[in-house]
Residue frames as a rotation matrix with the C-alpha (Angstrom) as fourth column:
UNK 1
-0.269 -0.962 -0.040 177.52
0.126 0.006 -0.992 -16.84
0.955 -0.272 0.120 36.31
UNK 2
0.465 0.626 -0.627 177.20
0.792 0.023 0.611 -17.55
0.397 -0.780 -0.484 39.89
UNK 3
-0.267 -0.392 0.880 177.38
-0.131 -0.890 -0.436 -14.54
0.955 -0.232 0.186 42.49
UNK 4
-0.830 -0.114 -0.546 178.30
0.441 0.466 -0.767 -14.35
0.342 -0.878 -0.336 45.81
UNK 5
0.445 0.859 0.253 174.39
0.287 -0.405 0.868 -13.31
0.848 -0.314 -0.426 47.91
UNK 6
-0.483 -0.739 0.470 174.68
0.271 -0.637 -0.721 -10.85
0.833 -0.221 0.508 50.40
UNK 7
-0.435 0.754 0.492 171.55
-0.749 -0.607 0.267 -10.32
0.500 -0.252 0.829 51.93
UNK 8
-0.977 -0.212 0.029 170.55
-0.169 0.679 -0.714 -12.14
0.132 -0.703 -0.699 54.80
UNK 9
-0.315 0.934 -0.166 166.57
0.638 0.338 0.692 -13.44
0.703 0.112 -0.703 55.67
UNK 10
0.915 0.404 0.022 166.69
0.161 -0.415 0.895 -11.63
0.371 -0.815 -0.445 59.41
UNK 11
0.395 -0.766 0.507 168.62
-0.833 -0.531 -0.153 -10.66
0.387 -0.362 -0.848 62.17
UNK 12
0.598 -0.464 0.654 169.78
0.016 0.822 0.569 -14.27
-0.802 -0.330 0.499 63.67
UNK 13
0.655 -0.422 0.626 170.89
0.732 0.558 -0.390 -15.02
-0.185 0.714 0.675 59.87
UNK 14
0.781 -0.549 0.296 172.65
-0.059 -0.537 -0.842 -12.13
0.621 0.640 -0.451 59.43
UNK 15
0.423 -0.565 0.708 174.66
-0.895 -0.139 0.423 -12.96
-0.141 -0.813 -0.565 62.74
UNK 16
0.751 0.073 0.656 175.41
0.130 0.958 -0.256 -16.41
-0.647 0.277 0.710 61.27
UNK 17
0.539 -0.574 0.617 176.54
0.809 0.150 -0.568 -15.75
0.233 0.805 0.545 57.69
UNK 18
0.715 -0.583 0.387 178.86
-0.547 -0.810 -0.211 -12.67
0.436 -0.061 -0.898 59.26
UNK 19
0.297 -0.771 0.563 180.47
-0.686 0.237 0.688 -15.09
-0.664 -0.590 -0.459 61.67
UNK 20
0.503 -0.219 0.836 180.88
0.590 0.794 -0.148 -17.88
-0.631 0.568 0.529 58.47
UNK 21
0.824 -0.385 0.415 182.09
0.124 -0.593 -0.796 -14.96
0.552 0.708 -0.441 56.19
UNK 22
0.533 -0.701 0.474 184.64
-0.812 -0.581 0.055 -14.15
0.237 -0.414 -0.879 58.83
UNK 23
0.391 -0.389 0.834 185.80
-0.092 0.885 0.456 -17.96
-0.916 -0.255 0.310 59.64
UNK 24
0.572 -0.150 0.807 186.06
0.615 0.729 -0.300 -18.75
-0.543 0.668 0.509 56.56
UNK 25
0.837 -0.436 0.330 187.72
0.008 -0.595 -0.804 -15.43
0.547 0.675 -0.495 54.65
UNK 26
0.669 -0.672 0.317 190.35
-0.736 -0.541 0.406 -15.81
-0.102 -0.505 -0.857 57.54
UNK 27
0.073 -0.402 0.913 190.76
0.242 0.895 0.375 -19.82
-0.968 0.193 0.162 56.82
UNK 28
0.362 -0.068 0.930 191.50
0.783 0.563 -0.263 -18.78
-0.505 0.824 0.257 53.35
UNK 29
0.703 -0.103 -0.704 193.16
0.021 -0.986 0.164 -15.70
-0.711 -0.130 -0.691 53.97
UNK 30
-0.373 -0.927 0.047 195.89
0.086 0.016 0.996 -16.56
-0.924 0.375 0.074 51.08
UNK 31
-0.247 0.525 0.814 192.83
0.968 0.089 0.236 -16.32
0.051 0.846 -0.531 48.32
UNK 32
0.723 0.638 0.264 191.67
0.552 -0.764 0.335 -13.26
0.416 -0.096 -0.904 49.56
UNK 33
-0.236 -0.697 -0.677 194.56
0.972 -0.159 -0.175 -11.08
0.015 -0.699 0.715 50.35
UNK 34
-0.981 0.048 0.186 193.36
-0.056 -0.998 -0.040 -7.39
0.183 -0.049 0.982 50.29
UNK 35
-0.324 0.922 -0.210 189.76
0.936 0.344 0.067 -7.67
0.134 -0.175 -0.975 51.47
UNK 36
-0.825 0.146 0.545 187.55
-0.272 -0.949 -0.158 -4.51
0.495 -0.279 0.823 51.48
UNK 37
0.508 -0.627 0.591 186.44
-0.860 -0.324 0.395 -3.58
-0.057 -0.708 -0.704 54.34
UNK 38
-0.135 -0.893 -0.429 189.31
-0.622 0.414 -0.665 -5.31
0.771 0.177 -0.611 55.80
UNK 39
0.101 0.708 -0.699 188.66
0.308 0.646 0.698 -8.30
0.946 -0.286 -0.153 58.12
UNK 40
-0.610 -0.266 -0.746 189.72
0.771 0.017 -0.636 -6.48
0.182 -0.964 0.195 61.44
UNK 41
-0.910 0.394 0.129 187.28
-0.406 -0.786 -0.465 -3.83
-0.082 -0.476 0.876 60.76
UNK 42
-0.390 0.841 -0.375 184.68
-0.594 0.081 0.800 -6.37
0.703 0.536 0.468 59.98
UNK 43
-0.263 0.012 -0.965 185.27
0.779 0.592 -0.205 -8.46
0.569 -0.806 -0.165 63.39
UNK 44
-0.992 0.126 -0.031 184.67
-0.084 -0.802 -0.591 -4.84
-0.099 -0.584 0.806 64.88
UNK 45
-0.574 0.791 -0.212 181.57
-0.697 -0.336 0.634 -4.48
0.430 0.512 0.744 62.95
UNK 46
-0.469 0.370 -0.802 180.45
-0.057 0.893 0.445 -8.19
0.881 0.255 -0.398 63.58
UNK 47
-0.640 -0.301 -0.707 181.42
0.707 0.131 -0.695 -8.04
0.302 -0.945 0.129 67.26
UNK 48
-0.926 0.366 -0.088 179.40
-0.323 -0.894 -0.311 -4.42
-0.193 -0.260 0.946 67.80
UNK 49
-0.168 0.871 -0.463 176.02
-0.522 0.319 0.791 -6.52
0.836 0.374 0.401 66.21
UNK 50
-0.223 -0.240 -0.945 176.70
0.089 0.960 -0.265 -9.16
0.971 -0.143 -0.193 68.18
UNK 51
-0.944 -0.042 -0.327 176.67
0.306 -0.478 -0.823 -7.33
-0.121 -0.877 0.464 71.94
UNK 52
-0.831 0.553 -0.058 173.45
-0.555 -0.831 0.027 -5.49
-0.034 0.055 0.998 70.43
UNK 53
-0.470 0.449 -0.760 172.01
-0.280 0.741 0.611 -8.47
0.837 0.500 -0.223 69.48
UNK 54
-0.264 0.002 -0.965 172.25
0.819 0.528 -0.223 -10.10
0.509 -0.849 -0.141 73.02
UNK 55
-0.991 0.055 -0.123 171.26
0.031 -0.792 -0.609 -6.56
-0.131 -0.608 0.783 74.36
UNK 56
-0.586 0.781 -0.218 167.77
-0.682 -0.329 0.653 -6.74
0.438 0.531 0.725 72.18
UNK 57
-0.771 0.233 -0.592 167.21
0.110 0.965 0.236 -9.58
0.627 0.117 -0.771 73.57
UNK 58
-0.691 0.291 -0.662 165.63
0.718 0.168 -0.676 -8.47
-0.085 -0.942 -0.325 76.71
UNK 59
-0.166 0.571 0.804 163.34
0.936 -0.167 0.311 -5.84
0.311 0.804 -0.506 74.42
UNK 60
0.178 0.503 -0.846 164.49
0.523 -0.776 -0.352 -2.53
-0.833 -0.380 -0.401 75.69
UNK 61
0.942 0.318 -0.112 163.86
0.160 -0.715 -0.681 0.34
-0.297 0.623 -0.724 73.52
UNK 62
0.684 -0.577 -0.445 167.07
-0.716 -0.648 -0.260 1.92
-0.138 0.497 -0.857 72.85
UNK 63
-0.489 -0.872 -0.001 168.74
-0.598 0.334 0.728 -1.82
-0.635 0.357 -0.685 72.08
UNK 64
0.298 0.402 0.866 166.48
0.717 0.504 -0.481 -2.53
-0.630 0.764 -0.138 69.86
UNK 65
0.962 -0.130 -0.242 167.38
-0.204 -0.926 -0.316 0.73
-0.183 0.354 -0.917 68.05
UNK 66
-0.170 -0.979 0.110 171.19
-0.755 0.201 0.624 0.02
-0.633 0.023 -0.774 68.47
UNK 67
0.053 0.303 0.952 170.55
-0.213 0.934 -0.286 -2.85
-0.976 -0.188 0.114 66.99
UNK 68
0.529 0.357 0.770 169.35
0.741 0.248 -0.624 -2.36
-0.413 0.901 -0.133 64.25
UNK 69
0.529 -0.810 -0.253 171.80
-0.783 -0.351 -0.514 0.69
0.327 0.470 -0.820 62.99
UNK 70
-0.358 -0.851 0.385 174.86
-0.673 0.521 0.525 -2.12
-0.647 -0.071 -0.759 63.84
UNK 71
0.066 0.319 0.945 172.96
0.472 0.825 -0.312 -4.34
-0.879 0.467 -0.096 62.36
UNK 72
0.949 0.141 0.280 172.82
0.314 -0.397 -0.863 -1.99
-0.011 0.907 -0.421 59.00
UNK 73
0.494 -0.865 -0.094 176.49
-0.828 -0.500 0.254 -1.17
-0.267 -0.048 -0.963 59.22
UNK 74
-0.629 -0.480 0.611 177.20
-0.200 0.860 0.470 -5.09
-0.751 0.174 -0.637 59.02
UNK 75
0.347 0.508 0.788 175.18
0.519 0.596 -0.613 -5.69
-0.782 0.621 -0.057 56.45
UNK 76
0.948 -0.299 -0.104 176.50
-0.208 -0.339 -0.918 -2.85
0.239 0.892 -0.384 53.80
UNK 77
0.041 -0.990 0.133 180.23
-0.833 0.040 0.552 -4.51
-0.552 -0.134 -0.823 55.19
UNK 78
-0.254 0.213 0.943 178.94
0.124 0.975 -0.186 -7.93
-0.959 0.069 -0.274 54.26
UNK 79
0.787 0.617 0.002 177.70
0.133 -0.167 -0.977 -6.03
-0.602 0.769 -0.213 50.92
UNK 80
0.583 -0.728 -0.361 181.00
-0.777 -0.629 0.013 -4.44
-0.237 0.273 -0.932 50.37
UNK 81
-0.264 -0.675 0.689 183.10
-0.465 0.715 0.522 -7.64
-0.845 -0.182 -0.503 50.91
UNK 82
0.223 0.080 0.972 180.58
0.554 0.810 -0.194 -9.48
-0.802 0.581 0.136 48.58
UNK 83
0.981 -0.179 0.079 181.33
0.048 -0.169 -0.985 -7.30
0.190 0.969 -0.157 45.30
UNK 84
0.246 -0.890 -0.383 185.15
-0.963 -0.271 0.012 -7.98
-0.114 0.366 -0.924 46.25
UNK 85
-0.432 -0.586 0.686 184.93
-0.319 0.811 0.491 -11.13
-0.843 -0.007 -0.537 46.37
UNK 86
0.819 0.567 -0.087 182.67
-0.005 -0.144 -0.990 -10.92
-0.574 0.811 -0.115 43.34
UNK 87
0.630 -0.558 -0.540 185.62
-0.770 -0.541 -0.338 -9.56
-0.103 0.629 -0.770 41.59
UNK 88
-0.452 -0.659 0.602 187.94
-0.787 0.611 0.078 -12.34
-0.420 -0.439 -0.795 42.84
UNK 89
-0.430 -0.084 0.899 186.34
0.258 0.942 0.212 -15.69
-0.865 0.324 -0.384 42.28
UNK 90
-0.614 0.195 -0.765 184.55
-0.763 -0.393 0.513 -14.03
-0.201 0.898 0.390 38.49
UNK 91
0.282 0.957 -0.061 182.03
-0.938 0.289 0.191 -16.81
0.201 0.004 0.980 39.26
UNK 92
-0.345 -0.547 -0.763 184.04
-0.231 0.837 -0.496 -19.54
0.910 0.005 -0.415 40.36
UNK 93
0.303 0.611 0.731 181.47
-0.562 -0.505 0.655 -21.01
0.769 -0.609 0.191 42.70
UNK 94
0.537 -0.360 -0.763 184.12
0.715 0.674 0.185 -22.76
0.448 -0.644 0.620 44.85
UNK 95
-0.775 -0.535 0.336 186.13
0.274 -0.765 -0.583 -19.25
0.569 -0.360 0.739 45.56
UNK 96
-0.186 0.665 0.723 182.75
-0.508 -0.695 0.509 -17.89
0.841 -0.273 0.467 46.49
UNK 97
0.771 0.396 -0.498 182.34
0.125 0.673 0.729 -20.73
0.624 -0.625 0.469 49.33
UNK 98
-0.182 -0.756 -0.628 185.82
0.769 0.289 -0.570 -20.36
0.613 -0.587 0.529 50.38
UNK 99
-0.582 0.029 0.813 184.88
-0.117 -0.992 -0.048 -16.43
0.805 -0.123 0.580 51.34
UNK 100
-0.866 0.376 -0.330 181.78
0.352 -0.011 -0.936 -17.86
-0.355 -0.927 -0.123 53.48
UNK 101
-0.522 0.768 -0.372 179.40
-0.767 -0.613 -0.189 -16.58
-0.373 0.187 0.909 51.11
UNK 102
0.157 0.593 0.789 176.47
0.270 0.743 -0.612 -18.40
-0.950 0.309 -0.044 49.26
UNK 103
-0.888 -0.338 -0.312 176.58
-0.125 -0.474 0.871 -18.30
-0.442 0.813 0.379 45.94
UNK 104
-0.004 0.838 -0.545 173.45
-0.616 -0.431 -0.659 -17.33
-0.788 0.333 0.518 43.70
UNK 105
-0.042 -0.079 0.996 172.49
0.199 0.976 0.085 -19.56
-0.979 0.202 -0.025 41.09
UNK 106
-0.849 -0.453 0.271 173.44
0.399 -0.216 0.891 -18.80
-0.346 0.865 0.364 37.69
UNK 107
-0.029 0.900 0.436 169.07
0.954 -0.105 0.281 -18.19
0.299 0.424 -0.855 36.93
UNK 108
0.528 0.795 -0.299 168.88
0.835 -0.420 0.355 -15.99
0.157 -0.437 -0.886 39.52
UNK 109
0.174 -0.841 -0.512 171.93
0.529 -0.358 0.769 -14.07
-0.830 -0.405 0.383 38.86
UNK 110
0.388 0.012 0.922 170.88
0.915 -0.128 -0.383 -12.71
0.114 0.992 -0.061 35.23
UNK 111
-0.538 -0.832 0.131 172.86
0.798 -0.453 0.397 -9.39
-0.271 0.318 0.908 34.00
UNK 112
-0.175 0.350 0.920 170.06
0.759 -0.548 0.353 -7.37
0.627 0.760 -0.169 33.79
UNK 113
-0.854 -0.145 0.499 169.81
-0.066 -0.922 -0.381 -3.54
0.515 -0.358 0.778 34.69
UNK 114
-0.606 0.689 -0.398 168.15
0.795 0.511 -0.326 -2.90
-0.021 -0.514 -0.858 37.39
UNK 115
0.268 0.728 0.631 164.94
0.790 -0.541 0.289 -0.60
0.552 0.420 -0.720 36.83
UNK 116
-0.708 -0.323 0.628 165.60
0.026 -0.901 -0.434 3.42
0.706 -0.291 0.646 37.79
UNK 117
-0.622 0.405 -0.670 164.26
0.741 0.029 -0.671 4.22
-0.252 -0.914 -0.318 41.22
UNK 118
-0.369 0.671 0.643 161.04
0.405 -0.506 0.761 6.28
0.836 0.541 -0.085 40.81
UNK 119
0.129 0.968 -0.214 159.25
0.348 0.157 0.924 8.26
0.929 -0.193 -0.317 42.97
UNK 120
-0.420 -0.656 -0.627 161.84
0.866 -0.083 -0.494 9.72
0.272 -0.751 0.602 45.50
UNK 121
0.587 0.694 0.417 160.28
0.251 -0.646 0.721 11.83
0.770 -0.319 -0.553 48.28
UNK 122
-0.516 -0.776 -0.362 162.08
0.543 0.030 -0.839 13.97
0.662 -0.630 0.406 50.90
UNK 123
0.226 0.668 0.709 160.39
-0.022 -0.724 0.689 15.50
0.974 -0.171 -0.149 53.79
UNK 124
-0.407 -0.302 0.862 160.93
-0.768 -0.397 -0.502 16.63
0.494 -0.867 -0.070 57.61
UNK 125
-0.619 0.238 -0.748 160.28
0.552 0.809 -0.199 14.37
0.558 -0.537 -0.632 60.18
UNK 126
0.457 0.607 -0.651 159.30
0.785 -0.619 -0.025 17.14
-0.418 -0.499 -0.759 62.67
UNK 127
0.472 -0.198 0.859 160.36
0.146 -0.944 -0.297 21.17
0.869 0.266 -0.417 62.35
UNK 128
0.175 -0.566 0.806 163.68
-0.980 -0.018 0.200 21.73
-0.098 -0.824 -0.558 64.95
UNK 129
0.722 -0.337 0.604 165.13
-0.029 0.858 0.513 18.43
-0.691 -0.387 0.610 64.56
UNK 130
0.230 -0.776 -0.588 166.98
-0.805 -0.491 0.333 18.50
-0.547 0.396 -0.737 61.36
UNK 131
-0.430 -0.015 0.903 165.85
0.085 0.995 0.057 14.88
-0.899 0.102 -0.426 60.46
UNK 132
-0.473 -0.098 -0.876 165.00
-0.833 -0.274 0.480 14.03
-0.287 0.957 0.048 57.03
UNK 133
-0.215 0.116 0.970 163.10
-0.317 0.931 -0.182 11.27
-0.924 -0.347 -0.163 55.46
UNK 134
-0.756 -0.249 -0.605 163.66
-0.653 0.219 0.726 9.57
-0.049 0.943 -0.328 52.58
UNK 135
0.041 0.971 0.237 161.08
-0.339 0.237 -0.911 7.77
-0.940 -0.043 0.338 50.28
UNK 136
-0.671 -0.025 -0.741 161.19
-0.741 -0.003 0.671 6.07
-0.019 1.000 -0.016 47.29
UNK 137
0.490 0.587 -0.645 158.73
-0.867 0.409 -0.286 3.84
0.096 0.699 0.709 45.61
UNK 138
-0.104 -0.355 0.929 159.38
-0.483 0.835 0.264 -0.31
-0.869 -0.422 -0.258 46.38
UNK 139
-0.001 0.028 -1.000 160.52
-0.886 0.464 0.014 -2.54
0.464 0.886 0.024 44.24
UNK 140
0.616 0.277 0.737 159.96
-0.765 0.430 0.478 -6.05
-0.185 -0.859 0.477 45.37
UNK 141
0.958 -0.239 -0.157 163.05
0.158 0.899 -0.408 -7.41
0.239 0.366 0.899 43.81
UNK 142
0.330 -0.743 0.582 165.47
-0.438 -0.667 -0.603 -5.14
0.836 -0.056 -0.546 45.80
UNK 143
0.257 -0.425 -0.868 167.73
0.607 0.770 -0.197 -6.53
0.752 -0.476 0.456 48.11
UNK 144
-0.486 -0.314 -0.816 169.05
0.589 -0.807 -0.041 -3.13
-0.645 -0.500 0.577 49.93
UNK 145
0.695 0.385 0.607 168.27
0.689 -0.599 -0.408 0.27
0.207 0.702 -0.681 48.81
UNK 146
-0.682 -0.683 0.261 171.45
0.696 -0.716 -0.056 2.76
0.225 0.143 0.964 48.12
UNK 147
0.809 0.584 -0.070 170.52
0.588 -0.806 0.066 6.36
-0.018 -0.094 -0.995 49.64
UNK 148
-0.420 -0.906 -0.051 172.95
0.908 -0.418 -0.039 8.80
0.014 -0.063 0.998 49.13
UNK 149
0.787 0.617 -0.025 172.38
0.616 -0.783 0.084 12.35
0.032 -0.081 -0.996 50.09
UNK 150
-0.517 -0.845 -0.137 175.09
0.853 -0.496 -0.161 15.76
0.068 -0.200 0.977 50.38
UNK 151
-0.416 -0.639 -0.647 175.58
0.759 -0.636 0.141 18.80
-0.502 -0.432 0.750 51.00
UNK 152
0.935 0.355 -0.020 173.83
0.299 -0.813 -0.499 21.61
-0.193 0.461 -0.866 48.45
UNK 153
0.874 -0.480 -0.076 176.71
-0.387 -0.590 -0.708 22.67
0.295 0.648 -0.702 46.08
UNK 154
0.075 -0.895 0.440 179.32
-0.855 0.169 0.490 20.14
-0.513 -0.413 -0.753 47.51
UNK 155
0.093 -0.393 -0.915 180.73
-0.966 0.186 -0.178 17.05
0.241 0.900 -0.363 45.58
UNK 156
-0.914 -0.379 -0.146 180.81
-0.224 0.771 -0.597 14.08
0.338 -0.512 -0.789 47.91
UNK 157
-0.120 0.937 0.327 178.34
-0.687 -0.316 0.654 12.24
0.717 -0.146 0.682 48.25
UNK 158
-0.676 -0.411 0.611 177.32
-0.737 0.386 -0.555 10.13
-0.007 -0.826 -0.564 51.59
UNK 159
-0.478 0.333 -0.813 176.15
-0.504 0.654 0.564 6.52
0.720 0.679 -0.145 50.85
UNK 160
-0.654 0.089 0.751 173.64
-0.640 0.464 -0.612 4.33
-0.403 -0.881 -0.246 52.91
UNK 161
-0.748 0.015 -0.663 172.79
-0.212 0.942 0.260 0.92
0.629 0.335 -0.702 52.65
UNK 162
-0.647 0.383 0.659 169.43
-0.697 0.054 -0.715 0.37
-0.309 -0.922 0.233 54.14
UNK 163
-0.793 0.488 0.363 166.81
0.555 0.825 0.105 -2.82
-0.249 0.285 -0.926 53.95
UNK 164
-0.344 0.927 0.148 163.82
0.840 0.374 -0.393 -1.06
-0.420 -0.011 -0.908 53.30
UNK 165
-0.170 0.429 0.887 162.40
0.974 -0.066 0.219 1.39
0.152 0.901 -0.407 51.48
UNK 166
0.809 0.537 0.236 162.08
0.256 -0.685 0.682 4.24
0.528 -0.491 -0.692 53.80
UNK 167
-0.394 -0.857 -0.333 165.56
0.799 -0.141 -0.584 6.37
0.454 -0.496 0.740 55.46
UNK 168
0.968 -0.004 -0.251 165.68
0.114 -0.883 0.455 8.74
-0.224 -0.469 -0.854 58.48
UNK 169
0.134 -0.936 0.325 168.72
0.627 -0.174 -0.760 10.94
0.768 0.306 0.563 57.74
UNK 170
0.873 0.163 -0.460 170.16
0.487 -0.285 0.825 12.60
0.003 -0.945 -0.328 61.12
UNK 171
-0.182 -0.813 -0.552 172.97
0.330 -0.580 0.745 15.27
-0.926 -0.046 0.374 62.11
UNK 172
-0.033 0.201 0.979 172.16
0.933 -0.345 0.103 17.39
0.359 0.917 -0.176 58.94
UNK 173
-0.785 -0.594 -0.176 172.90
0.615 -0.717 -0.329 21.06
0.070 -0.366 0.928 59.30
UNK 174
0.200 0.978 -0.056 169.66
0.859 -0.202 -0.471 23.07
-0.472 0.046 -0.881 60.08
UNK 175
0.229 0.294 -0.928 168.82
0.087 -0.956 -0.281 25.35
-0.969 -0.017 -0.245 57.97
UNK 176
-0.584 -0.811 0.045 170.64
-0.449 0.368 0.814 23.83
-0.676 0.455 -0.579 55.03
UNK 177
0.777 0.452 -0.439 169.18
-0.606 0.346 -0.717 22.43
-0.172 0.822 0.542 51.51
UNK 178
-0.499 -0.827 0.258 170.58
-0.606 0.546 0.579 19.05
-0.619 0.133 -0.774 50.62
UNK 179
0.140 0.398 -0.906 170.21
-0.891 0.449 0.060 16.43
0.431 0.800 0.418 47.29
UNK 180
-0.345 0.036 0.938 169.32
-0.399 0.899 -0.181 13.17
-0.850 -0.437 -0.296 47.77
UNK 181
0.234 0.302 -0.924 168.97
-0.876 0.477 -0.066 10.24
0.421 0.825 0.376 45.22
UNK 182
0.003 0.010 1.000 168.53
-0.861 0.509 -0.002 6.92
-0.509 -0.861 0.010 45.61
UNK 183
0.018 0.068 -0.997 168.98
-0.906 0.423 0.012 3.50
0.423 0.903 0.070 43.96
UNK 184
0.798 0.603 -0.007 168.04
-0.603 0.797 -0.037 -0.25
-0.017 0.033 0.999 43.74
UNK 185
-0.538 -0.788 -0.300 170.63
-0.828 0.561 0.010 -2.48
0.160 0.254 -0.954 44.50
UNK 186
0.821 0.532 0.208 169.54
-0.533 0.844 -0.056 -6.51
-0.206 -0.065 0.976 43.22
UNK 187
0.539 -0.510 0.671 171.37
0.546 0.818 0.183 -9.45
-0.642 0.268 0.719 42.16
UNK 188
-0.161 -0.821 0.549 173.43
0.905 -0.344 -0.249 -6.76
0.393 0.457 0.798 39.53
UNK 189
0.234 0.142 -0.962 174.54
0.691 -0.720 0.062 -4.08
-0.684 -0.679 -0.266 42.12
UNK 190
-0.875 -0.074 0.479 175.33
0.323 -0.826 0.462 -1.38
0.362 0.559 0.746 39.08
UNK 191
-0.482 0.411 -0.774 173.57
0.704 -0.346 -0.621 1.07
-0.523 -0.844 -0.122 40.54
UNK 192
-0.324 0.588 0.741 170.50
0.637 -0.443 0.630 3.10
0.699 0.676 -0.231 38.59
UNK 193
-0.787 0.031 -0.616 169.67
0.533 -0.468 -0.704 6.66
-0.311 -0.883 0.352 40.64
UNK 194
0.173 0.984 -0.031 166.59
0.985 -0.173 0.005 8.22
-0.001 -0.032 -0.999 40.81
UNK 195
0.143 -0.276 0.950 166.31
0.578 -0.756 -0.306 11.75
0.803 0.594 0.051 39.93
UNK 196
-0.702 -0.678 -0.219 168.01
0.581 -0.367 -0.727 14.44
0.413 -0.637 0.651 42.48
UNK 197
0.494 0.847 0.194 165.51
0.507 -0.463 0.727 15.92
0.706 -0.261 -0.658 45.08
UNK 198
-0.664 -0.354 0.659 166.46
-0.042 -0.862 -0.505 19.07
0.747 -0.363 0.558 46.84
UNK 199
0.560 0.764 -0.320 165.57
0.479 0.017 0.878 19.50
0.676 -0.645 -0.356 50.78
UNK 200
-0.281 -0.380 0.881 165.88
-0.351 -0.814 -0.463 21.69
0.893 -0.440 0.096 53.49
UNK 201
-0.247 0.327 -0.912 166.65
0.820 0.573 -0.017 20.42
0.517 -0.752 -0.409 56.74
UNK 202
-0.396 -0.065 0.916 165.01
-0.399 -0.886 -0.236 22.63
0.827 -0.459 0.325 59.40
């Protein structure tokens, strides 16, 4: 069953298939009537890359940085969108075009669980900063990696979507112990967490 692909090659393509996801989910805005996100916060999103983009260009330091967090904010929208329209066209790989997405080819789109993240490290950046860094063990068939991290003894947990294998976590309360777990997200985004590691930001 085909599925809509989410993940982009670089940072041009991902400025591409955001502005083709947005043309096109707006030309077909009668297939797609409840979009998550919704497309006026995703023209925000798109529009906030976009500006960074053309800022990076000229290779200073702190828009290349921007950058790349807008960039990661449009890509887990561009994730989000694809498992609704996932839901929506149930492999119908003409819905999945109307959205602006590609669609995956039935081979490469098999049903199978993806393997439990292993190997999750957490550890200061410096001492007085309150940064965190996440770590987990690469898989080379992940598309994104799911970090989610909270509070110590709270219930909510806060989700990031990041390309690579490696998360700074920032603003964390100093002094504070917090769980973090993390998971593989491939071609089937059901999501497989790595066991809960306890850290203290300080």
């Amino acid at each position: 069953m085909a599925r809509p692909i989410f993940k982009s090659t670089d940072a041009t393509g991902l400025l591409r298939y955001a502005e083709s996801i947005l043309l096109k989910m707006r030309q077909n805005a009668d297939l797609f009537t409840d979009p998550v996100p919704d497309l006026a916060s995703f023209e925000s999103l798109l529009e906030n890359y976009r500006n960074a983009f053309a800022e990076a260009s000229f290779r200073d330091k702190r828009a290349v940085v921007v950058k790349g967090k807008t960039g990661q904010a449009l890509q887990e929208a561009i994730y989000r969108l694809s498992q609704y329209v996932d839901a929506q066209a149930e492999g119908d790989v003409e819905l999945i075009l109307a959205a602006g997405f590609i669609p995956g080819s039935p081979s490469t789109n098999r049903i199978n669980r993806i393997p439990k993240a292993e190997n999750l490290r957490v550890e200061n950046v410096q001492v007085g900063t309150g940064i965190l860094r996440a770590r987990v063990r690469r898989w080379k068939h992940a598309r994104l990696y799911r970090y989610e991290y909270r509070l110590l003894g709270t219930e909510t947990w806060s989700s990031v979507l990041h390309s690579r294998s490696v998360l700074e976590v920032q603003g964390l309360e100093m002094m504070k112990h917090y769980e973090f777990r993390v998971s593989y997200v491939g071609t089937n985004t059901q999501p497989n967490y790595s066991d809960i590691i306890t850290a203290l930001a300080v």
